[in-house]
C-alpha positions as CSV (number, residue, x, y, z in Angstrom):
1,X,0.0,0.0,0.0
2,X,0.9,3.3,-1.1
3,X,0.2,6.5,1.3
4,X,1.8,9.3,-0.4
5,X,0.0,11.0,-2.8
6,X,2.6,12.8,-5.0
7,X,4.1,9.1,-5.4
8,X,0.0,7.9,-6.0
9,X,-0.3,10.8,-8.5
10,X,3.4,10.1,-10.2
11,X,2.4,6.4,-11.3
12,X,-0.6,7.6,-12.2
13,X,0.6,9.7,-14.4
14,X,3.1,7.1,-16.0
15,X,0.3,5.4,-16.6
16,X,-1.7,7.9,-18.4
17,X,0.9,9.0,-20.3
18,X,2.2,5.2,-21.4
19,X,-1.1,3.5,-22.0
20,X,-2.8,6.4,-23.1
21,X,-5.9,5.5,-21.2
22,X,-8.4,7.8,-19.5
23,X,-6.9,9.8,-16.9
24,X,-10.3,9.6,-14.9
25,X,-10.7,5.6,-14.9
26,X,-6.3,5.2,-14.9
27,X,-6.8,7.4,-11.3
28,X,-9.7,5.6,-9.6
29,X,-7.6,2.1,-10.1
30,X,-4.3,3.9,-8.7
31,X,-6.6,5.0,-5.7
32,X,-8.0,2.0,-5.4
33,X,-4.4,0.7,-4.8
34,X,-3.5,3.1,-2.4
35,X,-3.9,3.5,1.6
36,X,-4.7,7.2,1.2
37,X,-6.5,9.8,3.7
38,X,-9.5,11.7,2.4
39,X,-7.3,14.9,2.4
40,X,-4.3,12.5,1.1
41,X,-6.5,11.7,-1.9
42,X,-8.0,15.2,-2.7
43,X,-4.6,16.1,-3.1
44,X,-3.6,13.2,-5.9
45,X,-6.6,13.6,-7.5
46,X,-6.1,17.2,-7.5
47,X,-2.0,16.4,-8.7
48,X,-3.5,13.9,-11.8
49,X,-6.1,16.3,-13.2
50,X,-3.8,19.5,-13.1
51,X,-1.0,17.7,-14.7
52,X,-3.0,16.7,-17.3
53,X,-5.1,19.6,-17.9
54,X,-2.1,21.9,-17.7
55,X,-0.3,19.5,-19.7
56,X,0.9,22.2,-22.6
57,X,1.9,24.9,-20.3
58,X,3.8,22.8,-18.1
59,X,5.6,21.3,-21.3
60,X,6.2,24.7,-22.3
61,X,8.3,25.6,-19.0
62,X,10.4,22.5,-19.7
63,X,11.3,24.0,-23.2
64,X,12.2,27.1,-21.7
65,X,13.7,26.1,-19.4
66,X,16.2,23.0,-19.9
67,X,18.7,22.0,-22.6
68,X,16.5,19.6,-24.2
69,X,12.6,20.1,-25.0
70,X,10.1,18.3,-23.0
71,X,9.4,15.6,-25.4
72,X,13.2,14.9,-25.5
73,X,13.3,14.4,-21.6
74,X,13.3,10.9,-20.0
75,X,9.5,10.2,-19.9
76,X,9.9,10.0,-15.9
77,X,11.6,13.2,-15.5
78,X,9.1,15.0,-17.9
79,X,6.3,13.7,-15.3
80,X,8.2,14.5,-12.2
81,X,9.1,17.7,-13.6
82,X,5.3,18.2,-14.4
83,X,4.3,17.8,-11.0
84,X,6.9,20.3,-9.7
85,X,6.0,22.8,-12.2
86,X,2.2,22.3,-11.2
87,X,2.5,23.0,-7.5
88,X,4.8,26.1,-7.7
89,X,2.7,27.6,-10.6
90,X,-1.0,26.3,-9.0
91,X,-1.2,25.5,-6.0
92,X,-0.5,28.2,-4.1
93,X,-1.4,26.1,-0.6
94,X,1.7,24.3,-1.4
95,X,5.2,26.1,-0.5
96,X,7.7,26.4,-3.7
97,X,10.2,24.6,-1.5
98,X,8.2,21.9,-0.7
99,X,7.7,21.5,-4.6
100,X,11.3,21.1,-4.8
101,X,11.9,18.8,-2.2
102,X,9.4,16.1,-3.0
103,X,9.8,16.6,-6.4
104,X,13.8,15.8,-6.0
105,X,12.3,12.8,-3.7
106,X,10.5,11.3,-6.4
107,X,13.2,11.4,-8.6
108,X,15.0,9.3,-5.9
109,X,12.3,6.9,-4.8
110,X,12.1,6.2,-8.5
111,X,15.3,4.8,-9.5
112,X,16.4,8.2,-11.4
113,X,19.0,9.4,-9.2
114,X,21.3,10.7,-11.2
115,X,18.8,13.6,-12.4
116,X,18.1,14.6,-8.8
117,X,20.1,17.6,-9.5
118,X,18.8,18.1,-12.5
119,X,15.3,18.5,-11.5
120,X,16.4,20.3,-8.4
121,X,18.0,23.0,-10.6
122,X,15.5,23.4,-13.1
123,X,12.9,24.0,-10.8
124,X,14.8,26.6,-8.5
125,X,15.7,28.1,-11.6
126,X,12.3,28.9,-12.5
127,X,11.5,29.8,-9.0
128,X,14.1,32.3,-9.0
129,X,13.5,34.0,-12.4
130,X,9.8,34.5,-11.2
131,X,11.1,36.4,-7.6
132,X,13.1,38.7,-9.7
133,X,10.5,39.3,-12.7
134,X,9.5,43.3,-12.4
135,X,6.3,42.2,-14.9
136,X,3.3,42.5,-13.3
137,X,0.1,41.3,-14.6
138,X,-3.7,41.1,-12.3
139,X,-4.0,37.6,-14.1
140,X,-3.1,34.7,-12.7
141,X,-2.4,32.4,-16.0
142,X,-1.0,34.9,-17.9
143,X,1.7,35.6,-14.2
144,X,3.0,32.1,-15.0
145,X,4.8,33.0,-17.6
146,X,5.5,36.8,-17.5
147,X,9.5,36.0,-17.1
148,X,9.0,34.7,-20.7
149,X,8.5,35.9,-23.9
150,X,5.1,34.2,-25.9
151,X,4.1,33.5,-29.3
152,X,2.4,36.5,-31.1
153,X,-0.6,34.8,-32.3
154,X,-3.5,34.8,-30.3
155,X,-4.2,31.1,-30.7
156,X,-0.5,29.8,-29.8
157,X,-0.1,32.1,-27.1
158,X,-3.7,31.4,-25.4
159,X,-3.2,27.4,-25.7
160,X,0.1,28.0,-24.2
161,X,-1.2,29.9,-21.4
162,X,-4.1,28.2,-20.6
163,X,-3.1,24.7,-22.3
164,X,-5.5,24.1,-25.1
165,X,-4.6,22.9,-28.6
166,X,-4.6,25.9,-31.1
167,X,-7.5,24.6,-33.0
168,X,-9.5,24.6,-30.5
169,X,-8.9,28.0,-28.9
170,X,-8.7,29.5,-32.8
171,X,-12.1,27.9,-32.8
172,X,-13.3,29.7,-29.6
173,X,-11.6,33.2,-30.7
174,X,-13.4,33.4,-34.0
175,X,-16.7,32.3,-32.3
176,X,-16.7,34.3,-28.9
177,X,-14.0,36.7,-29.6
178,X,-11.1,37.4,-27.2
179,X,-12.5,38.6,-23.9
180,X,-15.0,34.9,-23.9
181,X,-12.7,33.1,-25.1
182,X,-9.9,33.4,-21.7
183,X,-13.3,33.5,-19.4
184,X,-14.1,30.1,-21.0
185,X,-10.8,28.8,-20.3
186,X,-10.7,30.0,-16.8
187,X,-14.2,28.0,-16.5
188,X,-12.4,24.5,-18.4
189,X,-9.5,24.9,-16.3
190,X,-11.4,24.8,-12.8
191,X,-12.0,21.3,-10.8
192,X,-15.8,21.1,-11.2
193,X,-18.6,21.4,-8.5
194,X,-20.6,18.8,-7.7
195,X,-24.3,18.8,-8.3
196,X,-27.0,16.6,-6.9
197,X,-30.1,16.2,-8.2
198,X,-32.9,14.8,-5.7
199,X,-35.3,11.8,-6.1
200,X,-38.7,13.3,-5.6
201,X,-40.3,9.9,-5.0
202,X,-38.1,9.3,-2.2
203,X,-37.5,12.2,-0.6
204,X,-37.5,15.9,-0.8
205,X,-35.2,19.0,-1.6
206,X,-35.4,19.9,1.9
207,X,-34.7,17.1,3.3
208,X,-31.9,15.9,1.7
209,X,-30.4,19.5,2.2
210,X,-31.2,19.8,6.1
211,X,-29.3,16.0,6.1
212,X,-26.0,17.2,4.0
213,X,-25.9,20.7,6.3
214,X,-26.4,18.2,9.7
215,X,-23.0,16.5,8.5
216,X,-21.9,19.8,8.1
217,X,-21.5,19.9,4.1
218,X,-22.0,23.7,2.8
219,X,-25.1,23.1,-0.4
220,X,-26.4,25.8,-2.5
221,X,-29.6,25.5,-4.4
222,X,-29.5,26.1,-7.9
223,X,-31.9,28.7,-9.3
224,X,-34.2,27.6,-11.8
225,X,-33.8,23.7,-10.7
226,X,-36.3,22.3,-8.2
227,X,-34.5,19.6,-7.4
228,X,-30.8,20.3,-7.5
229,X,-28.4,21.1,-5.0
230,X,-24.5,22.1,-5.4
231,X,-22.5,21.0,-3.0
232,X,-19.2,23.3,-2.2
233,X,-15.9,22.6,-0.1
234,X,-15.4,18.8,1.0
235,X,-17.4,16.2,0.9
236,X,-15.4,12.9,1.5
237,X,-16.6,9.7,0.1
238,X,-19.9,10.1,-2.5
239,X,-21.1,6.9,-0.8
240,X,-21.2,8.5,2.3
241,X,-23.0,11.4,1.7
242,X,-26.6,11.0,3.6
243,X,-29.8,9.2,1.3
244,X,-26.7,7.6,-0.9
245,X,-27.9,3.8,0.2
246,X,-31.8,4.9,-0.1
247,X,-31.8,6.4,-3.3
248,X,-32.7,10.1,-2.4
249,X,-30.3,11.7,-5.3
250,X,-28.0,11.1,-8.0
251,X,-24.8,13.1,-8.9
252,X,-25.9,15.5,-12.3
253,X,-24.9,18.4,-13.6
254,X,-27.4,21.3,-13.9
255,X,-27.1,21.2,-17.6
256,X,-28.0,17.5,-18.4
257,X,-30.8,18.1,-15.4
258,X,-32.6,20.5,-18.4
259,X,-32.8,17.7,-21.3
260,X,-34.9,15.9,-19.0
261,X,-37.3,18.7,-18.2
262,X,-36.6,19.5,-22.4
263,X,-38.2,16.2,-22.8
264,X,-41.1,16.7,-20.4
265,X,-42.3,12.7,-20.1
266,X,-45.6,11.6,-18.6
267,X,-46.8,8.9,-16.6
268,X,-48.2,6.0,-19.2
269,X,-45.6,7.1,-22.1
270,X,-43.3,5.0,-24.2
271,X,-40.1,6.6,-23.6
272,X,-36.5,5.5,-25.7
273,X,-33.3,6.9,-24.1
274,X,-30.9,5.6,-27.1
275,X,-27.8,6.2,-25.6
276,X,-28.6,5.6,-22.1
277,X,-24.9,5.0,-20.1
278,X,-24.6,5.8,-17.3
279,X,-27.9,6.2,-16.5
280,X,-28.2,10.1,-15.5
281,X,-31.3,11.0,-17.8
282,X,-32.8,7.6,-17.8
283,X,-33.4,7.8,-14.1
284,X,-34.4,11.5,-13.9
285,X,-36.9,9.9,-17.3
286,X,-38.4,8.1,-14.7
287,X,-38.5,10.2,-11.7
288,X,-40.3,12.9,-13.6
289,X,-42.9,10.5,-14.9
290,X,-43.3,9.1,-11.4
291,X,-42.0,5.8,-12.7
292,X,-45.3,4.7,-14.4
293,X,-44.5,3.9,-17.9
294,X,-42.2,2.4,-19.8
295,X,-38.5,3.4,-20.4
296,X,-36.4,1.4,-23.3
297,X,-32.2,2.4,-22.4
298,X,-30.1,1.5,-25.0
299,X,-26.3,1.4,-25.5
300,X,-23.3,0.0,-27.3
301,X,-21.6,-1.4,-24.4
302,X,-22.8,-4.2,-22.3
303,X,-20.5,-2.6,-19.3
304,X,-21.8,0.7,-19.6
305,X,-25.2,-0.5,-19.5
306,X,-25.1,-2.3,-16.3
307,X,-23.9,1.3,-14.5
308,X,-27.5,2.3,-15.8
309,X,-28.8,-0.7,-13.8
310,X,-26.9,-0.1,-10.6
311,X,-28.2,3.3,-11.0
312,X,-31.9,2.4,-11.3
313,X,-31.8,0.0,-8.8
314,X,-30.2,1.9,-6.5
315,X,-33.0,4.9,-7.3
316,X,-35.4,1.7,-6.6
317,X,-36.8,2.3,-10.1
318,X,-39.1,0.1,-11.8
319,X,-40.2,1.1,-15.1
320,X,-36.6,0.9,-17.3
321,X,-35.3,-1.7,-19.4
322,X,-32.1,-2.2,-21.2
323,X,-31.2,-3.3,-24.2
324,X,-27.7,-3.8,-25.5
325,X,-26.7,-3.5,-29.2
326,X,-25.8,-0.3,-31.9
327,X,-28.6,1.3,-32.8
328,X,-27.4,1.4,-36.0
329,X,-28.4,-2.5,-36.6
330,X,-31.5,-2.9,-33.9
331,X,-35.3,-3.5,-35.6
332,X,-38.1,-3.7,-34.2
333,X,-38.8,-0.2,-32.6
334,X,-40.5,1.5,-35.7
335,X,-42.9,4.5,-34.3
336,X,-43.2,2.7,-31.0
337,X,-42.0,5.8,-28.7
338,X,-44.2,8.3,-27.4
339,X,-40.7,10.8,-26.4
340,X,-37.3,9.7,-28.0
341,X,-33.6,11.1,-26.2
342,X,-30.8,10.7,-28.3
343,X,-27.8,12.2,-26.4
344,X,-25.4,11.5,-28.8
345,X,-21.9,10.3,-28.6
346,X,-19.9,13.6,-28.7
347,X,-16.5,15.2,-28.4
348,X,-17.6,16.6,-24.8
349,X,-16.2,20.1,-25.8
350,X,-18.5,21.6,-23.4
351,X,-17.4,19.4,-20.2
352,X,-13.4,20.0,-20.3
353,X,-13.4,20.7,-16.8
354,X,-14.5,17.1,-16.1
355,X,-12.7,15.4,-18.3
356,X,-9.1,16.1,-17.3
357,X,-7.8,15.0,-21.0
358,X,-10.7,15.6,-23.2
359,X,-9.1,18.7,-24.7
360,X,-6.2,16.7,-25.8
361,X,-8.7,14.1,-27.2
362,X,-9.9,15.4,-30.3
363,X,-9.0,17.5,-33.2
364,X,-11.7,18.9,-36.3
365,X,-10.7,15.4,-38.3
366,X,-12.0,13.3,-35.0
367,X,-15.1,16.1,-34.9
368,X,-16.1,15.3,-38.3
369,X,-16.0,11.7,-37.7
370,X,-18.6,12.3,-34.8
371,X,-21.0,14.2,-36.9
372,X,-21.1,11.4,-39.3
373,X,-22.5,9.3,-36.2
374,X,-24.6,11.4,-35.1
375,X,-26.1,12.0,-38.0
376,X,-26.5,8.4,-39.1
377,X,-28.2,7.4,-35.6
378,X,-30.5,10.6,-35.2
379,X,-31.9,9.3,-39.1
380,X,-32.3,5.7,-37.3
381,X,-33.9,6.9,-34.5
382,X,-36.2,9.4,-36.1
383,X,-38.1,6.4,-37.4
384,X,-38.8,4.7,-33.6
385,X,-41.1,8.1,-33.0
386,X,-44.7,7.9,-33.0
387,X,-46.0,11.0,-35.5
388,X,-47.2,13.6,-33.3
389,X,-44.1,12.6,-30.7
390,X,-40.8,14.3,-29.6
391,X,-37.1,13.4,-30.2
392,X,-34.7,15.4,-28.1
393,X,-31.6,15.8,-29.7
394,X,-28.9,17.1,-27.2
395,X,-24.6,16.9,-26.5
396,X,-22.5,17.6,-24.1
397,X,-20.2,19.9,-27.2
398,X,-20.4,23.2,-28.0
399,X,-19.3,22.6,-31.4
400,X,-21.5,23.3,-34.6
401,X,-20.7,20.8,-36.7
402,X,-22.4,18.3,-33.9
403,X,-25.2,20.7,-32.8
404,X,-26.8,22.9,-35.6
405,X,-25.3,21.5,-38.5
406,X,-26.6,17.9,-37.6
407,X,-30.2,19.4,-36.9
408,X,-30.8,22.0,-40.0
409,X,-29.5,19.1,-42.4
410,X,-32.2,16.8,-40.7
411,X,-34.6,19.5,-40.7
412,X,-33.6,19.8,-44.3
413,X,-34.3,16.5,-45.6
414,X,-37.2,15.5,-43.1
415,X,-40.1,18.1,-43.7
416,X,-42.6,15.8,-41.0
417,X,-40.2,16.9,-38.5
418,X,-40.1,20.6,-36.6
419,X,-38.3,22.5,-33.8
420,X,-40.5,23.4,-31.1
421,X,-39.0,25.8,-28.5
422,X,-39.1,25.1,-25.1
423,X,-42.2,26.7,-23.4
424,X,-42.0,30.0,-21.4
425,X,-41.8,28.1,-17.9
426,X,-38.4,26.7,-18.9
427,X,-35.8,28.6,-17.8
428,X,-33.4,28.6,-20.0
429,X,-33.7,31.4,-23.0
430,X,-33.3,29.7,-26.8
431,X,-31.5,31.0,-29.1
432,X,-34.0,32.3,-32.3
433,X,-33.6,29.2,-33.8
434,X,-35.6,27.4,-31.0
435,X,-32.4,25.5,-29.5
436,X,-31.0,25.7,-26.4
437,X,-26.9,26.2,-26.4
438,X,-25.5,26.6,-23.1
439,X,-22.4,28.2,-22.7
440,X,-20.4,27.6,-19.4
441,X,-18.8,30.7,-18.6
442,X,-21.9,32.2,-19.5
443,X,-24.7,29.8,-17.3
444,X,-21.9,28.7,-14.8
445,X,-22.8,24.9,-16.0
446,X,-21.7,22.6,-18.5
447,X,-22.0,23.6,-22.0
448,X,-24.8,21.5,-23.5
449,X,-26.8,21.8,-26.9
450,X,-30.2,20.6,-27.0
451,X,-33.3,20.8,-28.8
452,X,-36.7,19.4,-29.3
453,X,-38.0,17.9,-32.4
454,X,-41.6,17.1,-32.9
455,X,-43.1,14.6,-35.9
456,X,-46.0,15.9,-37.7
457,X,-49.3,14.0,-37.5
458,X,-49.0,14.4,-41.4
C-alpha cells in the first residue's frame, strides 16, 4: 500500500501517459491501490487532473527552461518535472520549497537518481527567475509566464497559457471573440462542483439538504432547478454522503438536469433513451414520470449498461429496461416511442473541466467523424417516433458541426419533423432558432446543446 499521494499521483501519471488510457478511470484504479487519507486523496486527485489539464503549459516551461525540450526528456523526468512545475505555478497552498523537495524525492524513490540535480535546478531556476520578474500582470495564467517571452498569435499564445490545442482555442476566438474566449478557459480549467439532483419519490429538496448541512456539508440550491443542489468545499466519500444507500439523489450536472425537463415525459408514455450509459437521464426519465410507464435504455456497451442498472436499482426504479446492441443495426422499434432522447456520442467540448484529458482528445478530423455518427443514428432513431411525438436531440459539445449542422441538415431532408421551442416556464432562453446552447462561462454549468424535435401528424 501506497500512502503518499505525490508518489500515488506520479504512477498515475506514467500510466496515463504510457497507456494512453483515461486519466479519470487510470486514477480511480491507482486510488484503489493506495492506503490514502481523504485529504491525502483530494490532493492526488487534484495532482492527476492539473497535470494533465495543464499539460501544454507545463511542457512549455520545460522547453524554456532546460537543454533539451520536453518531449526529448526521460518520460519519468518530464512527469516528475510536471508535478513540480504544477504546484509552484497552481497550487498556491503548497510552499515552492516543498515542490522542490518532494519533487527531488520522487526522482530518488524512482530509480532516477542521477537527475536529482537536474530536476532540483531546473525548478529553483524557474522559481528564482519569477522572484526577480519586475512584470506584473492582475492575471493569474498569464503571471505564470511573465518571465518569458510568448508566441504572437492569439491562438498559440492562449493554448500556451491556458493549455489548449490551437485549434480549438482559434475555434473559440473566431466564435466568442477574445475577452469569452480566456473567461471560457478559466471556467475548463477549474476542478468542477458537484451537483446533486434529488429523487422526488423518495424524498425531498429539503430534506436531503437539512441532512448534507447536519454532516456539516455547505449546499447551495440552484436557481431555476427544483431539485438540484451544489454541494461546495469537501465532501469525502460520494457513498457517504446522507440518502446515498436509499436512493434520495443522483450526482448531475445542472445542464444535463434540463434535457430531461426539455423532454417533459408523462406517466403511461413510451419513452426510448438511445444512448442511455450511465444512467443520468434515464433515471431523472423516470423520476419525472413518477415511474409509471415504460422506459427502453439502449447502449453499445454491455459494461456501460449495467452502470444504468446499478443506478436504477439503487433509485429503486421500476419502469426501465435495457437493451444492448448499436442502434445502427436494432429493428423492431418502428414508431413505437411516445418521447425519443438521443444524447449523442460527442467530443464533450463543453465538459473540459470534467474530463481532465478531453481537450487533448480530439481535433476537427476526430469532430467530423462524430458528426457522421450522429447524424447516421439521429436518421435511425427518427423512425422509432410515434408521428405527433418528440425526439430530443442534445450533446454535451459546443461545437456546430455536432449541434446545428446535424439538426438544420435533418430538418432539411425530413419536412414531417419541426423544432419546437421550449415553453415560457423553462428557464433557459433559446437561441431564435428554437435550441437551447448553453455556454459555461456564461450559465456557470456545462456547456450542452439541446433541442426538441416534434413529428407531424402528417
Amino acid at each position: 500500500m501506497n500512502n503518499n499521494p505525490r508518489q500515488v499521483a506520479f504512477l498515475a501519471l506514467r500510466d496515463i501517459n504510457r497507456r494512453g488510457g483515461l486519466a479519470d478511470v487510470i486514477l480511480e484504479q491507482w486510488l484503489r491501490q493506495s492506503d490514502l487519507s481523504d485529504i491525502n486523496r483530494r490532493l492526488t486527485t487534484e495532482l492527476v487532473y492539473g497535470c494533465v489539464r495543464r499539460r501544454r503549459s507545463l511542457d512549455t516551461l520545460i522547453d524554456y527552461l532546460a537543454p533539451k525540450k520536453s518531449h526529448q526528456q526521460h518520460p519519468d523526468i518530464r512527469t516528475i518535472l510536471h508535478l513540480g512545475f504544477y504546484q509552484i505555478c497552481y497550487l498556491n497552498q503548497i510552499p515552492n520549497s516543498a515542490a522542490v523537495d518532494t519533487s527531488v524525492e520522487l526522482v530518488k524513490h524512482n530509480g532516477l537518481k542521477h537527475f536529482s540535480g537536474f530536476v532540483n535546478g531546473i525548478l529553483r531556476h524557474y522559481i528564482r527567475e519569477r522572484e526577480n520578474c519586475q512584470l506584473e500582470t492582475n492575471d493569474f495564467d498569464h503571471s505564470i509566464f511573465t518571465v518569458f517571452e510568448l508566441p504572437k498569435n492569439p491562438s498559440e499564445q492562449l493554448g500556451i497559457i491556458y493549455s489548449f490545442p490551437n485549434w480549438l482555442i482559434q475555434f473559440w476566438l473566431e466564435t466568442l471573440g477574445l475577452t469569452e474566449t480566456e473567461q471560457l478557459c478559466h471556467w475548463f480549467n477549474q476542478s468542477p462542483a458537484l451537483i446533486l439532483r434529488v429523487n422526488p419519490l423518495k424524498t425531498t429538496l429539503e430534506t436531503v439538504e437539512s441532512q448534507l448541512l447536519e454532516k456539516g456539508i455547505s449546499v447551495d440550491r440552484i436557481s431555476g432547478l427544483p431539485l438540484g443542489l451544489k454541494l461546495t468545499g469537501s465532501v469525502g466519500s460520494i457513498q457517504h454522503l446522507p440518502g446515498y444507500d436509499q436512493g434520495w439523489w443522483s450526482i448531475q450536472d445542472s445542464s444535463a438536469q434540463w434535457v430531461s425537463y426539455l423532454l417533459d415525459p408523462k406517466p403511461g408514455e413510451v419513452i426510448i433513451d438511445a444512448c442511455a450509459a450511465p444512467g443520468g437521464k434515464t433515471t431523472h426519465i423516470a423520476e419525472l414520470m413518477q415511474d409509471q410507464g415504460k422506459i427502453i435504455a439502449f447502449d453499445l456497451v454491455k459494461s456501460r449498461l449495467k452502470k444504468v442498472q446499478q443506478n436504477f436499482k439503487r433509485l429503486q426504479l421500476n419502469s426501465i429496461q435495457t437493451q444492448w446492441g448499436d442502434l445502427r443495426k436494432i429493428e423492431g422499434y418502428f414508431q413505437s416511442a411516445d418521447r425519443l432522447l438521443l444524447d449523442a456520442p460527442c467530443s464533450g467540448l463543453g465538459t473540459l473541466h470534467r474530463r481532465a484529458d478531453g481537450r487533448w482528445r480530439h481535433d476537427p478530423k476526430n469532430i467530423q467523424e462524430l458528426s457522421q455518427l450522429q447524424s447516421e443514428l439521429l436518421e435511425i432513431t427518427q423512425t422509432w417516433v410515434k408521428p405527433g411525438g418528440c425526439l430530443v436531440y442534445s450533446t454535451c459539445t459546443l461545437h456546430p458541426q455536432e449541434n446545428e449542422t446535424i439538426i438544420n441538415n435533418f430538418l432539411s431532408q425530413h419536412s414531417n419533423w419541426k423544432i419546437q421551442p421550449p415553453t415560457e416556464d423553462f428557464k433557459l432562453v433559446p437561441e431564435p432558432e428554437g435550441w437551447i446552447k448553453i455556454w459555461p462561462h456564461r450559465q456557470k454549468m456545462d456547456g450542452f446543446f439541446m433541442v426538441k424535435l416534434i413529428k407531424k401528424l402528417t
